[in-house]
Structures are given as structure tokens and as C-alpha cells.
VMD Tcl script that builds the backbone (N, CA, C; Angstrom):
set m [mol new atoms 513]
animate dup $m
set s [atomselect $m all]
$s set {name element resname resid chain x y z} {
  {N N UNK 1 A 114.934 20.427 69.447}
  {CA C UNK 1 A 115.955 20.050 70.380}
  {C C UNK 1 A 116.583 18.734 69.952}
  {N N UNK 2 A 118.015 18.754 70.557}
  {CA C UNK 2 A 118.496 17.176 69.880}
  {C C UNK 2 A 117.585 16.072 70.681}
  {N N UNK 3 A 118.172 15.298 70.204}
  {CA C UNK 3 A 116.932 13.451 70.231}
  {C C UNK 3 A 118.061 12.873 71.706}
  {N N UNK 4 A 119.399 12.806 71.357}
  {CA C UNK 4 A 120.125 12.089 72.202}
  {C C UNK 4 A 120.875 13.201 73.460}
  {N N UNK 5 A 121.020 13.651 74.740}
  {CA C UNK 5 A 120.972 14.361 75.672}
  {C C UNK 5 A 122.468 13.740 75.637}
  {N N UNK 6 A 123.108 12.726 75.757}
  {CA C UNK 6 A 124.487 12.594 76.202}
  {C C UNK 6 A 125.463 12.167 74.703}
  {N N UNK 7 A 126.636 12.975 74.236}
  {CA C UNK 7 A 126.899 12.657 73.119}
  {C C UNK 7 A 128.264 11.879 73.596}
  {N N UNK 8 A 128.886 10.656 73.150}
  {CA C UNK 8 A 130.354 9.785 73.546}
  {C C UNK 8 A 131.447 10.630 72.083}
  {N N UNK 9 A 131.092 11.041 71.545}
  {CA C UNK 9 A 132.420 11.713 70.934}
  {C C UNK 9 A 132.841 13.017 71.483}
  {N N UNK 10 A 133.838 13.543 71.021}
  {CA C UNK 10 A 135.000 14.787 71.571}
  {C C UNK 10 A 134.136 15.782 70.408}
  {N N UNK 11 A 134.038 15.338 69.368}
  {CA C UNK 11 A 133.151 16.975 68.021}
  {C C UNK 11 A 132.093 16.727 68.560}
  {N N UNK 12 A 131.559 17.817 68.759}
  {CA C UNK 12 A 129.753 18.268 69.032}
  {C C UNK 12 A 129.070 17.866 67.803}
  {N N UNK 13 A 127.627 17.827 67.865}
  {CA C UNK 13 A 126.712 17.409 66.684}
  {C C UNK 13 A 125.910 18.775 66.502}
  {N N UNK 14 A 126.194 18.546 65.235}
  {CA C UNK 14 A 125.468 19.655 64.227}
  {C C UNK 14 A 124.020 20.039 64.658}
  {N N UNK 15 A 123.270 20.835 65.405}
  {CA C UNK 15 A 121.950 20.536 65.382}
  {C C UNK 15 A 121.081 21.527 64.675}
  {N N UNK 16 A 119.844 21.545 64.083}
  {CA C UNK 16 A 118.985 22.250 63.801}
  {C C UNK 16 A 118.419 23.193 64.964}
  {N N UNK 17 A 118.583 24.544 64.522}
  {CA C UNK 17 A 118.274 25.642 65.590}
  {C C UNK 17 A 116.965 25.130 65.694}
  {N N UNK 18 A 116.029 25.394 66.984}
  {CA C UNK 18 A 114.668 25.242 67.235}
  {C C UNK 18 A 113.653 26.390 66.330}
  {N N UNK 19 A 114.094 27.678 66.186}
  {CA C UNK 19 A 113.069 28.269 65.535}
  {C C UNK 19 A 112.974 27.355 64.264}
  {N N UNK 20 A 113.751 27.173 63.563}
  {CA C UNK 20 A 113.484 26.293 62.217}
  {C C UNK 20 A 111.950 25.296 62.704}
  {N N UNK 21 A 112.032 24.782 63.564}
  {CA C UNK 21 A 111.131 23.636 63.566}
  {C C UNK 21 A 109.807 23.896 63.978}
  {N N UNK 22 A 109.984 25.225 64.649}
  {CA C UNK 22 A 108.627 26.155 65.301}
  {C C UNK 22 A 108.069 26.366 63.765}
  {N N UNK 23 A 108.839 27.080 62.949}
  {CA C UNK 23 A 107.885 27.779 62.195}
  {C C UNK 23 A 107.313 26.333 60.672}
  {N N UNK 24 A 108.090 25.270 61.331}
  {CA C UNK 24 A 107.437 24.839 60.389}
  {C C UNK 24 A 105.912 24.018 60.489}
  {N N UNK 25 A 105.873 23.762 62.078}
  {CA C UNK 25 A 105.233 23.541 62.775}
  {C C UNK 25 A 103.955 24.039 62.176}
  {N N UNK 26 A 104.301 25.890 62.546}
  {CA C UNK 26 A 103.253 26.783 62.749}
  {C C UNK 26 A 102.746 27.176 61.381}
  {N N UNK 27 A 103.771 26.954 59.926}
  {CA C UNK 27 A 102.916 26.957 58.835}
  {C C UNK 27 A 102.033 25.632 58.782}
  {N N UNK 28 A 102.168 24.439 58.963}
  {CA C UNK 28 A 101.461 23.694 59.044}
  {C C UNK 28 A 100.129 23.597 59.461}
  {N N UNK 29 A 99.846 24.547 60.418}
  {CA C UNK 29 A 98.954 24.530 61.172}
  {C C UNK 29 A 97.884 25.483 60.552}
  {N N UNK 30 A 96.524 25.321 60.460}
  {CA C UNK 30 A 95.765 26.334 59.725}
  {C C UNK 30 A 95.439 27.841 61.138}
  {N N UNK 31 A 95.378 28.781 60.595}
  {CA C UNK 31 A 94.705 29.664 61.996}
  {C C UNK 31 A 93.308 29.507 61.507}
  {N N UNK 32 A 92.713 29.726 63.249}
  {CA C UNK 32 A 91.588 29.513 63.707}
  {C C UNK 32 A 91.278 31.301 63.117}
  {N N UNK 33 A 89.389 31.404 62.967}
  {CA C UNK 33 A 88.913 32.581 62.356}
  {C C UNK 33 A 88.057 32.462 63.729}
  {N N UNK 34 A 88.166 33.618 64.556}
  {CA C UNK 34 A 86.921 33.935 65.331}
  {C C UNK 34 A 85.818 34.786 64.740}
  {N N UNK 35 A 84.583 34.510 65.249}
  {CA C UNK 35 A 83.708 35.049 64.343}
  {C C UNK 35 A 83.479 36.459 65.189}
  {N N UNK 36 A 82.912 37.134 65.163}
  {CA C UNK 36 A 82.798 38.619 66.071}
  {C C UNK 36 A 81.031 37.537 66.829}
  {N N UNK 37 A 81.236 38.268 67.601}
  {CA C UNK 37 A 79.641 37.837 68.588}
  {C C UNK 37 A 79.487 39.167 68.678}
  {N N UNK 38 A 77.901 39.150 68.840}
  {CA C UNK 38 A 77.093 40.400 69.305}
  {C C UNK 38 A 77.320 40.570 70.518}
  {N N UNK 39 A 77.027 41.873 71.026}
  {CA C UNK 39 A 77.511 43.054 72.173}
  {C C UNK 39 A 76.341 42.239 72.812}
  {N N UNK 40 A 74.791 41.677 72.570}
  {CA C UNK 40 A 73.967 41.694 73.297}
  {C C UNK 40 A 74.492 39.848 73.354}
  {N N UNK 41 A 74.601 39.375 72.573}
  {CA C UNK 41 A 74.840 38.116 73.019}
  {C C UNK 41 A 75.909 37.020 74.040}
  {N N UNK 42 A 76.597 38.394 74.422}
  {CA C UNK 42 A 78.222 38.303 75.525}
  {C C UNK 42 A 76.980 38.979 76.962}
  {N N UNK 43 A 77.188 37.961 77.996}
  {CA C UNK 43 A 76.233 37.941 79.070}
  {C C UNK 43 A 77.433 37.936 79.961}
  {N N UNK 44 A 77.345 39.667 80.664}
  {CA C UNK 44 A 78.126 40.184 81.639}
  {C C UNK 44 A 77.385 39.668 83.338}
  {N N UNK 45 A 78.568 39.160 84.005}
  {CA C UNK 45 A 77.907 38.641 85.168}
  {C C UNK 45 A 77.774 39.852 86.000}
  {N N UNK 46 A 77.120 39.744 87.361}
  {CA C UNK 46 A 76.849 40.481 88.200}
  {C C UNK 46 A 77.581 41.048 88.797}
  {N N UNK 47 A 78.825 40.276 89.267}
  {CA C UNK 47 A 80.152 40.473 89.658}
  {C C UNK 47 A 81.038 41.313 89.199}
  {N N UNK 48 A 80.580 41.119 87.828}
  {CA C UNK 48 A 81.327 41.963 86.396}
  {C C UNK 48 A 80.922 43.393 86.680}
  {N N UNK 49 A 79.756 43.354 86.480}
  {CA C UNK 49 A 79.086 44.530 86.478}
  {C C UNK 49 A 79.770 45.353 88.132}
  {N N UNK 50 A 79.772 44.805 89.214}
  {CA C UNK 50 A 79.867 45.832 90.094}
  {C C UNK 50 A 81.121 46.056 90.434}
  {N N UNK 51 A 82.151 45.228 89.950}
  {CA C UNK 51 A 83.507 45.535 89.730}
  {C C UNK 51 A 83.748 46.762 88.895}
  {N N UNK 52 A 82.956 46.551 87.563}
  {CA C UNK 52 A 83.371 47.749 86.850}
  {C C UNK 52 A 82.649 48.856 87.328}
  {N N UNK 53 A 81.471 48.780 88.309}
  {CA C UNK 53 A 80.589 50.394 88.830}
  {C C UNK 53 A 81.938 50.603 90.051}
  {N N UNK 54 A 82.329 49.496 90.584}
  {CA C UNK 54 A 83.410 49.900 91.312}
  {C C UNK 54 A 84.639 50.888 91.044}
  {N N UNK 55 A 85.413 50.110 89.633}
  {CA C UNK 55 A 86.287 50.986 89.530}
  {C C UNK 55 A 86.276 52.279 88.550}
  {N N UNK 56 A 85.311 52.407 88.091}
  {CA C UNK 56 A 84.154 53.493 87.408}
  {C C UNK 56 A 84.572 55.189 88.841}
  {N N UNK 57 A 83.380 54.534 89.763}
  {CA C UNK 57 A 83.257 55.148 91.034}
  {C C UNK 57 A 84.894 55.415 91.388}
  {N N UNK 58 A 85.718 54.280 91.272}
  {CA C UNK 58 A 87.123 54.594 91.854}
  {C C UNK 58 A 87.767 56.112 91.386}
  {N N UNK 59 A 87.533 55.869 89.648}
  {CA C UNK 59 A 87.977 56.880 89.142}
  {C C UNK 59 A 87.608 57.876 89.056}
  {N N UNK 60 A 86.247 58.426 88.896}
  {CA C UNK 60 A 85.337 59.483 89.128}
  {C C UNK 60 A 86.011 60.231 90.395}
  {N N UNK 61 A 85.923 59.086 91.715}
  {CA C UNK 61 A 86.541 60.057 92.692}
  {C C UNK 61 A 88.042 60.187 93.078}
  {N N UNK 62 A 88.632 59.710 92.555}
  {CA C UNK 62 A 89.639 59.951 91.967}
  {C C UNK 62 A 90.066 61.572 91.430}
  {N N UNK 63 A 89.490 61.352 90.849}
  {CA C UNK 63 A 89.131 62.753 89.715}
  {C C UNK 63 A 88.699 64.143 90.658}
  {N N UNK 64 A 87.856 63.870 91.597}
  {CA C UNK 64 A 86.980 64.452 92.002}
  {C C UNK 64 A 87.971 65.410 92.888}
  {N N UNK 65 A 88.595 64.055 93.425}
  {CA C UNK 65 A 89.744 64.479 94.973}
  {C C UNK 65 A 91.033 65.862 94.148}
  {N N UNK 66 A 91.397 64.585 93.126}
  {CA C UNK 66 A 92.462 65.862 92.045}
  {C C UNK 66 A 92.015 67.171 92.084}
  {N N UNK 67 A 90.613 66.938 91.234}
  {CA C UNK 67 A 90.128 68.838 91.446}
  {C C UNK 67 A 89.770 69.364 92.556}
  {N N UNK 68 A 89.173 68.974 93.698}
  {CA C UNK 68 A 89.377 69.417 94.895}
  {C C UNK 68 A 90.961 70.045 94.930}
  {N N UNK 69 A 91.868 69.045 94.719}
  {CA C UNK 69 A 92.999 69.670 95.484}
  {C C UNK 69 A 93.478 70.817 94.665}
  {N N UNK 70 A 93.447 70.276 93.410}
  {CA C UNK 70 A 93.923 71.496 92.525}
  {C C UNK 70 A 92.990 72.940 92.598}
  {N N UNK 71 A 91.767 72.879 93.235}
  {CA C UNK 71 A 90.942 74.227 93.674}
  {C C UNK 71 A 91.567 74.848 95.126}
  {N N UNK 72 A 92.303 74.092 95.803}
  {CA C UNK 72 A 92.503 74.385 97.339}
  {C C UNK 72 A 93.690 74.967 96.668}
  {N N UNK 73 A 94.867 74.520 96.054}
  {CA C UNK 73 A 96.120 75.199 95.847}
  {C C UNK 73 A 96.005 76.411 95.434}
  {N N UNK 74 A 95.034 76.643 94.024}
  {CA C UNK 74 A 94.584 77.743 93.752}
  {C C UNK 74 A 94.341 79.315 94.455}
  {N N UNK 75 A 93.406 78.632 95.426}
  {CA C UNK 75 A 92.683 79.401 96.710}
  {C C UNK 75 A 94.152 79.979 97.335}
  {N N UNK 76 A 94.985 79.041 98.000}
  {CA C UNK 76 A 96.178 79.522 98.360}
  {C C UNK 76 A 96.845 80.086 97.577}
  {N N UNK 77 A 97.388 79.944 96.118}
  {CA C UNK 77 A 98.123 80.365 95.738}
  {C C UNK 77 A 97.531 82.327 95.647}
  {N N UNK 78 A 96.410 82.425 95.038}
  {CA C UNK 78 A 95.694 83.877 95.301}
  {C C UNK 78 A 95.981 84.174 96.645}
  {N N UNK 79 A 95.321 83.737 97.397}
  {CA C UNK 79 A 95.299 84.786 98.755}
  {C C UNK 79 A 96.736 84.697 99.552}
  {N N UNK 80 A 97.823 83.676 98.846}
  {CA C UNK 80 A 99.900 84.481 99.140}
  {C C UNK 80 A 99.457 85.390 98.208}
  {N N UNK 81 A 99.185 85.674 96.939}
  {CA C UNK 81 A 99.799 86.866 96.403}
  {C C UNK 81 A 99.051 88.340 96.941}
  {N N UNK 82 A 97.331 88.188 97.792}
  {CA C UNK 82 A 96.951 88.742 97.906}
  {C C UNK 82 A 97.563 89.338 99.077}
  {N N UNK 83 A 97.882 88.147 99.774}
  {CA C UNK 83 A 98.983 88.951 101.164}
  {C C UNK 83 A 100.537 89.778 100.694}
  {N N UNK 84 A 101.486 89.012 99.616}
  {CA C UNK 84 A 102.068 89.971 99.313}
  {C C UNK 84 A 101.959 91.266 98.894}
  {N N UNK 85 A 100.898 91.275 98.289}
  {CA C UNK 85 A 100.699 93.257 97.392}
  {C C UNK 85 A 100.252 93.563 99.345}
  {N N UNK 86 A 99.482 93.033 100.028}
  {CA C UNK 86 A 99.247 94.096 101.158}
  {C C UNK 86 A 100.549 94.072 102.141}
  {N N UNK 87 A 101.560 93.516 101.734}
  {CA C UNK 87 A 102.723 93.621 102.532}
  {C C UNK 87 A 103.916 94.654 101.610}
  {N N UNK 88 A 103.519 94.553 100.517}
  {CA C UNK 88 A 103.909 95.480 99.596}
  {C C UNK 88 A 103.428 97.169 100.248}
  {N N UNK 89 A 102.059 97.204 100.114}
  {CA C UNK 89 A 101.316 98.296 100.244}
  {C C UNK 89 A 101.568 98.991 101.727}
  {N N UNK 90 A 101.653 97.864 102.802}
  {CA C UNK 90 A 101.995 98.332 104.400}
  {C C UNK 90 A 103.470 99.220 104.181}
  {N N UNK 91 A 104.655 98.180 103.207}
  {CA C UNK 91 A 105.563 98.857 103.279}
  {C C UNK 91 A 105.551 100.183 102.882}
  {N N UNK 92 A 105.168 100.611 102.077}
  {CA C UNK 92 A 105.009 102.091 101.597}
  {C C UNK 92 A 104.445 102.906 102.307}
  {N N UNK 93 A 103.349 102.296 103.045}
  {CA C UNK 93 A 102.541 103.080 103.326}
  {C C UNK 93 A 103.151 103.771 105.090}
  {N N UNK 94 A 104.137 102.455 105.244}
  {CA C UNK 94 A 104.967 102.618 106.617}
  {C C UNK 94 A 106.289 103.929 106.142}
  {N N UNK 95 A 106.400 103.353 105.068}
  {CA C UNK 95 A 107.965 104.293 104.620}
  {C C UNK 95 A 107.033 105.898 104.396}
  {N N UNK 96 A 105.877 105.633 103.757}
  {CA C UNK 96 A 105.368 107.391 104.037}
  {C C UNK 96 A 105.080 108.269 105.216}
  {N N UNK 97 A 105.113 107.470 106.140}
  {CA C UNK 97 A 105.098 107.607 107.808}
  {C C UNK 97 A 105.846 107.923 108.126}
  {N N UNK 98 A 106.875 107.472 108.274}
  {CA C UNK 98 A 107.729 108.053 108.256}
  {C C UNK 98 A 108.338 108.972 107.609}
  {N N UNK 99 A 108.652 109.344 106.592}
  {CA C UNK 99 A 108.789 110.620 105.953}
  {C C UNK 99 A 107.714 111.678 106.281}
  {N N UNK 100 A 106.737 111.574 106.529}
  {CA C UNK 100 A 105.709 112.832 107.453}
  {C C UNK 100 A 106.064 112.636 108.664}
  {N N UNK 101 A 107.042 111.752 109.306}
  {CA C UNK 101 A 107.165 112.128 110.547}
  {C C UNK 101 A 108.213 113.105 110.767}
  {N N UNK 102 A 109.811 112.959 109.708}
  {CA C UNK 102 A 110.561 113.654 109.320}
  {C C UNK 102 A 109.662 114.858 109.320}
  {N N UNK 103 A 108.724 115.219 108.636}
  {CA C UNK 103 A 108.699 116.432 108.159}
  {C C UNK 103 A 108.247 117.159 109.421}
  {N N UNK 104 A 107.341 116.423 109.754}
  {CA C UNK 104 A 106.650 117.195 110.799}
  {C C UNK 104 A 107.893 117.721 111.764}
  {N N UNK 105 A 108.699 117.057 112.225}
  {CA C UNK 105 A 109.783 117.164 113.369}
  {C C UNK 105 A 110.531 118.448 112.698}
  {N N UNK 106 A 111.112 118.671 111.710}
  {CA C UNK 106 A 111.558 119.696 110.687}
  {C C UNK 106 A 110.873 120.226 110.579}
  {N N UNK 107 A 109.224 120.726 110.926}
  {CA C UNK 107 A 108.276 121.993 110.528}
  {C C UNK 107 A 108.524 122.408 112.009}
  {N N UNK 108 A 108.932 121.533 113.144}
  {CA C UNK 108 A 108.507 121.812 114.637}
  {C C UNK 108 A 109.963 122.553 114.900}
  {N N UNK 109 A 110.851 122.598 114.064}
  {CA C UNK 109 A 112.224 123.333 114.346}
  {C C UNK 109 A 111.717 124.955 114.246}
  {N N UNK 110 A 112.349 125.690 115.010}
  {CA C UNK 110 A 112.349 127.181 115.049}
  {C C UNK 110 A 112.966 127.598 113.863}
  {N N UNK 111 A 114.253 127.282 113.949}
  {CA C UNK 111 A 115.010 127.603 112.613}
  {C C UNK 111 A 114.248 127.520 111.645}
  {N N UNK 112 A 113.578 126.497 111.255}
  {CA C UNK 112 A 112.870 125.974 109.919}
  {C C UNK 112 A 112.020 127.069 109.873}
  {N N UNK 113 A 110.884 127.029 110.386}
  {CA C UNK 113 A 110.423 128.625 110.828}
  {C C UNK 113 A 110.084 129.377 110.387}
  {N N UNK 114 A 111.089 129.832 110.381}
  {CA C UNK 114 A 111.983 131.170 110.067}
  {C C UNK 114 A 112.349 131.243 109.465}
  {N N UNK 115 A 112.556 130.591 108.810}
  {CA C UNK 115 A 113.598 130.480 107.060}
  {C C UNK 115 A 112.360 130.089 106.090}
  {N N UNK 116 A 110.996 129.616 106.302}
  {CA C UNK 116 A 110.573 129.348 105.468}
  {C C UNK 116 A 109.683 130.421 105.510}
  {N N UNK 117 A 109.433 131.658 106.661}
  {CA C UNK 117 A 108.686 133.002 106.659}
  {C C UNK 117 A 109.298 133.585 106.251}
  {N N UNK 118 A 110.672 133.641 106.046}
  {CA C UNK 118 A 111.820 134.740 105.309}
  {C C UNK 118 A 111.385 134.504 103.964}
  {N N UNK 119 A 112.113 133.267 103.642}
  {CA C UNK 119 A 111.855 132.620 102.156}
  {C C UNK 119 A 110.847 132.754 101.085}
  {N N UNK 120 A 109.778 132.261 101.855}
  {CA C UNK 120 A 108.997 131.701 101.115}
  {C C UNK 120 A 107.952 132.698 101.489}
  {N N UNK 121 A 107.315 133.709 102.566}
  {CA C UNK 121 A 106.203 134.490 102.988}
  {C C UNK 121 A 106.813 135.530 102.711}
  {N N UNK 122 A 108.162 135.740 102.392}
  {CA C UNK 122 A 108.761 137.419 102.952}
  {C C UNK 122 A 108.907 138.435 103.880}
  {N N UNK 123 A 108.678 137.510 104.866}
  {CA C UNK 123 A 108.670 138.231 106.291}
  {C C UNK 123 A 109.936 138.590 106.629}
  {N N UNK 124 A 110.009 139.893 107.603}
  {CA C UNK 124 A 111.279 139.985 107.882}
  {C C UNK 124 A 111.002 140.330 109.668}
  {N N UNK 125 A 112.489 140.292 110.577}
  {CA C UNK 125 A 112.164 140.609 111.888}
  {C C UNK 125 A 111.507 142.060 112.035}
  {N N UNK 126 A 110.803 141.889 113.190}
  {CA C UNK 126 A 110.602 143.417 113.939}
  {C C UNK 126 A 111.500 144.171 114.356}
  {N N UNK 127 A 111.954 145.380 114.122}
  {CA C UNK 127 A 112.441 146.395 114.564}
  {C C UNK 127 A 111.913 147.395 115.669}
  {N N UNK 128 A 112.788 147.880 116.102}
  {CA C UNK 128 A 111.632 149.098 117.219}
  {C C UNK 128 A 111.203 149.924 116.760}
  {N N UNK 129 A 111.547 150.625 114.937}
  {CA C UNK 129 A 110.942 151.500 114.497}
  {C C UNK 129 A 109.619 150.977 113.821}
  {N N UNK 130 A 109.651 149.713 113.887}
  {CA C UNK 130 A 108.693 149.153 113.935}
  {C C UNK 130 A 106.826 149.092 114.532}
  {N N UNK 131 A 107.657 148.762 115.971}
  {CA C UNK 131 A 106.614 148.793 117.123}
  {C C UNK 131 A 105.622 150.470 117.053}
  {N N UNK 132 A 104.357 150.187 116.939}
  {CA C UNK 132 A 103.700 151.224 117.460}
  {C C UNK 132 A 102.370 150.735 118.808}
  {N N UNK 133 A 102.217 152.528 119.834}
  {CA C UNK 133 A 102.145 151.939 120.526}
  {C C UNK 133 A 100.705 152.989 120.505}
  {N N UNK 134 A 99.667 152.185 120.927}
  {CA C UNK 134 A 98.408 152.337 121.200}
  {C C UNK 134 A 97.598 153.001 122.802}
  {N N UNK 135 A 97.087 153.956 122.402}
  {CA C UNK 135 A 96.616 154.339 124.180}
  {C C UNK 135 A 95.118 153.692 124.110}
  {N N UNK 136 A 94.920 153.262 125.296}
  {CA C UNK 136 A 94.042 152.271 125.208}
  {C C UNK 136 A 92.869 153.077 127.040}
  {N N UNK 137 A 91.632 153.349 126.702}
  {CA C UNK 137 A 91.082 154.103 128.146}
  {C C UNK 137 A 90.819 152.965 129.357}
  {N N UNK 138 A 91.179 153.102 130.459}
  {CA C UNK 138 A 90.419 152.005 131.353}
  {C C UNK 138 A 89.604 152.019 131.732}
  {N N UNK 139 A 88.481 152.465 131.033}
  {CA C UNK 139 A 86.540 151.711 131.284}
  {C C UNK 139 A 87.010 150.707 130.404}
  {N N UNK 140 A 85.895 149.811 131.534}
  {CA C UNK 140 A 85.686 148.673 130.875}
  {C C UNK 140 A 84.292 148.400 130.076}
  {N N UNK 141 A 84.830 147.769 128.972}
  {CA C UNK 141 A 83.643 147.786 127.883}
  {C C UNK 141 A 82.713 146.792 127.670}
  {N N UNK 142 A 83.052 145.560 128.718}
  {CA C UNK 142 A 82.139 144.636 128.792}
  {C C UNK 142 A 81.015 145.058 129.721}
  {N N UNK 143 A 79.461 144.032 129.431}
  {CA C UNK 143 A 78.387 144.306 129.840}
  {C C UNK 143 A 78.245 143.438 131.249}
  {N N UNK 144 A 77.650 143.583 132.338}
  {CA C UNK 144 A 76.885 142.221 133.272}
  {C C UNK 144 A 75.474 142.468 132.376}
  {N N UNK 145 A 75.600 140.974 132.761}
  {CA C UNK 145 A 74.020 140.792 132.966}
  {C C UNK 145 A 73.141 141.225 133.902}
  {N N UNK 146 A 72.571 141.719 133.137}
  {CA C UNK 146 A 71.904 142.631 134.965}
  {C C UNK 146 A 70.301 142.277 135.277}
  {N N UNK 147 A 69.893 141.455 133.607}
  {CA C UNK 147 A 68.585 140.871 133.605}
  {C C UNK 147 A 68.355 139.610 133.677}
  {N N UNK 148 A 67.321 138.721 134.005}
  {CA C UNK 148 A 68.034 137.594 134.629}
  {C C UNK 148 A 66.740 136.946 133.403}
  {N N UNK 149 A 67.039 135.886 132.931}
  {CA C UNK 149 A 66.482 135.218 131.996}
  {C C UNK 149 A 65.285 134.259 132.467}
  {N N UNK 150 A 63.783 133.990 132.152}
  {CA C UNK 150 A 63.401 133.222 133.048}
  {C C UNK 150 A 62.293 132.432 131.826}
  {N N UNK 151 A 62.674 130.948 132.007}
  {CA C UNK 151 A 62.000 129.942 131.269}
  {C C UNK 151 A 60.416 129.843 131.782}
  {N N UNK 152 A 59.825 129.841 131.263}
  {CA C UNK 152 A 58.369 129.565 131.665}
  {C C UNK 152 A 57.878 128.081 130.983}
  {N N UNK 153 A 57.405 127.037 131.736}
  {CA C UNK 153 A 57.224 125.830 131.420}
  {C C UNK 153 A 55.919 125.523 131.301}
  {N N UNK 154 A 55.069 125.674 130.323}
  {CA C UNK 154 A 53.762 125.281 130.043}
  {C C UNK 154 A 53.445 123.604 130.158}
  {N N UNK 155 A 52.328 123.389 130.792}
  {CA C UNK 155 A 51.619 121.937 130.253}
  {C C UNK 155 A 51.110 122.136 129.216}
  {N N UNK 156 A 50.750 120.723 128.734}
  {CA C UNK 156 A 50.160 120.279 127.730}
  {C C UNK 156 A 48.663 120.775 127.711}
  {N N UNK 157 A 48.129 121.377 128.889}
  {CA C UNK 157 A 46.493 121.665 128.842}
  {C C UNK 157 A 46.793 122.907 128.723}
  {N N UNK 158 A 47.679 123.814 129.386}
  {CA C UNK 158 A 47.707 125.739 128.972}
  {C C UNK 158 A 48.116 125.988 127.697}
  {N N UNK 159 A 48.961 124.560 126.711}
  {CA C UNK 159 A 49.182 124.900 125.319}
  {C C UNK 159 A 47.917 124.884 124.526}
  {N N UNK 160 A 47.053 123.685 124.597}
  {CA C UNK 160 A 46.038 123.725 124.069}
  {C C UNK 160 A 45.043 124.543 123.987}
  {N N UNK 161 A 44.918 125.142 125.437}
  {CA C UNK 161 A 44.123 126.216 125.734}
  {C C UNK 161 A 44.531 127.331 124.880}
  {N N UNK 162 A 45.935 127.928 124.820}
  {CA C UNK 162 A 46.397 128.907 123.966}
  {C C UNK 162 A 46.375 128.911 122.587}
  {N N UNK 163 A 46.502 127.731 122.545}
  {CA C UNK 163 A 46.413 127.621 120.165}
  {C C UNK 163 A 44.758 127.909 120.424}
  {N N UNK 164 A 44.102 127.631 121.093}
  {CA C UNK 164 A 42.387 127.911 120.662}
  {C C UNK 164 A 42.147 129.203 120.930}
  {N N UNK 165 A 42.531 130.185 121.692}
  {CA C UNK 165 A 42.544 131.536 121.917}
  {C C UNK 165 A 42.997 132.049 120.791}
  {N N UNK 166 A 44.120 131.210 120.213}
  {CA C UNK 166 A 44.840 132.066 119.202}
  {C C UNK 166 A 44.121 132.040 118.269}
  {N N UNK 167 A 43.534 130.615 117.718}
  {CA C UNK 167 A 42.546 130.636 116.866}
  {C C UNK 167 A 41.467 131.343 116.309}
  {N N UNK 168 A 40.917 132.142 117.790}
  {CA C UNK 168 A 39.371 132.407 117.382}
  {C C UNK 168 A 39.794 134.058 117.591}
  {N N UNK 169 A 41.233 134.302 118.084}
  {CA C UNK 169 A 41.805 135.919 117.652}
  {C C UNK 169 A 42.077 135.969 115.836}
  {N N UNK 170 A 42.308 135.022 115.613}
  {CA C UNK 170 A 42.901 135.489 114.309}
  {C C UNK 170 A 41.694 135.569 113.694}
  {N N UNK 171 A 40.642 135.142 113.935}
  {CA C UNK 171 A 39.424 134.968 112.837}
  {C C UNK 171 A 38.453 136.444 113.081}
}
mol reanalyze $m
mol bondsrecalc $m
mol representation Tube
mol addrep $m
């Protein structure tokens, strides 16, 4: 920097830029050599230490929360697509419902009928040369009951009694 701050002439003074004087400074100067120190001989304070289990822990859960969330989106993102295919599947399965309801209403037509016993069975109408007619006698051919059915209800002591009768018949 210049020496004198207020100059009394009208021409400015020539000055030496400042980097010039930095670097001559700084060759002058020797650099310092640090030596490396041992890992065991650098004595971490206590403070040190639980700052860094602190932000250790910070990041871990940190981490932890990320994959949490990124497992929850997941979860959602499957079970929208699992709801679309079953909104997919309702639709069809609604649009086939309807078309068996069509049909059914169109099997329940007379016309239809009839056109599909013509068509498709080969049926044709009845005629009167058609019709034949049957003589039929009036007795009637059903039976009464005229015998009357009757349950007989054994105990447990007239069964026993009977398998031993039966027993000593068969022998």
C-alpha cells in the first residue's frame, strides 16, 4: 500500500500493486513441515467422542427413517396397483353381467323360442293331423293303503336279551 494517504499534486503516484509485495514477502519466508503424529498419540476428548456417537446415531437414524419411508411408499404403491387390476377385474366381470342378463331376457322372449326350436332343434308347429287321441278306462289305478305300518320300539334290555337268543340259535 502507498506510505503517504493524502497526495498535494493534480498526477496520481505510480504505485506498486500489493500482490507484488505479498509474494515477495511469502518467498522469503521458509514453510513450516508438520510432522504426521500417531492416531494413538492425538487424545480425543470426551465431548469429542459423544458428539461424534451423536451425530453417528443422527445419521444411522436418519437412514433408518429414509428406509422406513421408502418401504411404506412401496407397500402403497403395490396395494394401488393391486386395487386397480381388481377394479379392472369388477369391470369385466360387471360388463359380463350384464351381457347374461341381455341374454337371459332374450331366452325369456317367446319369439326367441321359437325360432331357436325351428332353427336350431327342427321343430315345427302342431297340426290337427297331428294330434292323436287316446281312450283312456275310468278305474282308478292307484292303491290306498289299507295296511297300517306299525314301529315297534325296543329297550336297551329286550335288545340285549335278543342278540343272546340269537346267539345260542345260531350255534
Amino acid at each position: 500500500m502507498a506510505t503517504n494517504k493524502y497526495q498535494y499534486t493534480t498526477s496520481p503516484k505510480k504505485m506498486e500493486p500489493d500482490y507484488d509485495r505479498r509474494r515477495k514477502k511469502n518467498k522469503k519466508q521458509k514453510l513450516k513441515v508438520v510432522e504426521d503424529v500417531k492416531r494413538q498419540e492425538i487424545k480425543v476428548s470426551k465431548e469429542q467422542r459423544k458428539q461424534h456417537a451423536k451425530i453417528t446415531l443422527l445419521i444411522v437414524m436418519m437412514f433408518a427413517i429414509l428406509l422406513v419411508i421408502s418401504y411404506r411408499n412401496s407397500l402403497i404403491n403395490e396395494s394401488f396397483s393391486e386395487v386397480q387390476n381388481l377394479k379392472k377385474e369388477l369391470a369385466s366381470v360387471e360388463k359380463e353381467n350384464e351381457q347374461l342378463k341381455v341374454s337371459i331376457e332374450n331366452s325369456l322372449n317367446l319369439n326367441y323360442i321359437e325360432q331357436v326350436a325351428k332353427e336350431k332343434l327342427g321343430m315345427q308347429k302342431l297340426s290337427n293331423k297331428d294330434t292323436v287321441y287316446i281312450n283312456v278306462p275310468k278305474k282308478d289305478y292307484t292303491e290306498s293303503a289299507s295296511e297300517k305300518v306299525v314301529i315297534k320300539k325296543e329297550d336297551w334290555f329286550n335288545k340285549i336279551i335278543n342278540k343272546f337268543q340269537n346267539l345260542f340259535k345260531n350255534e
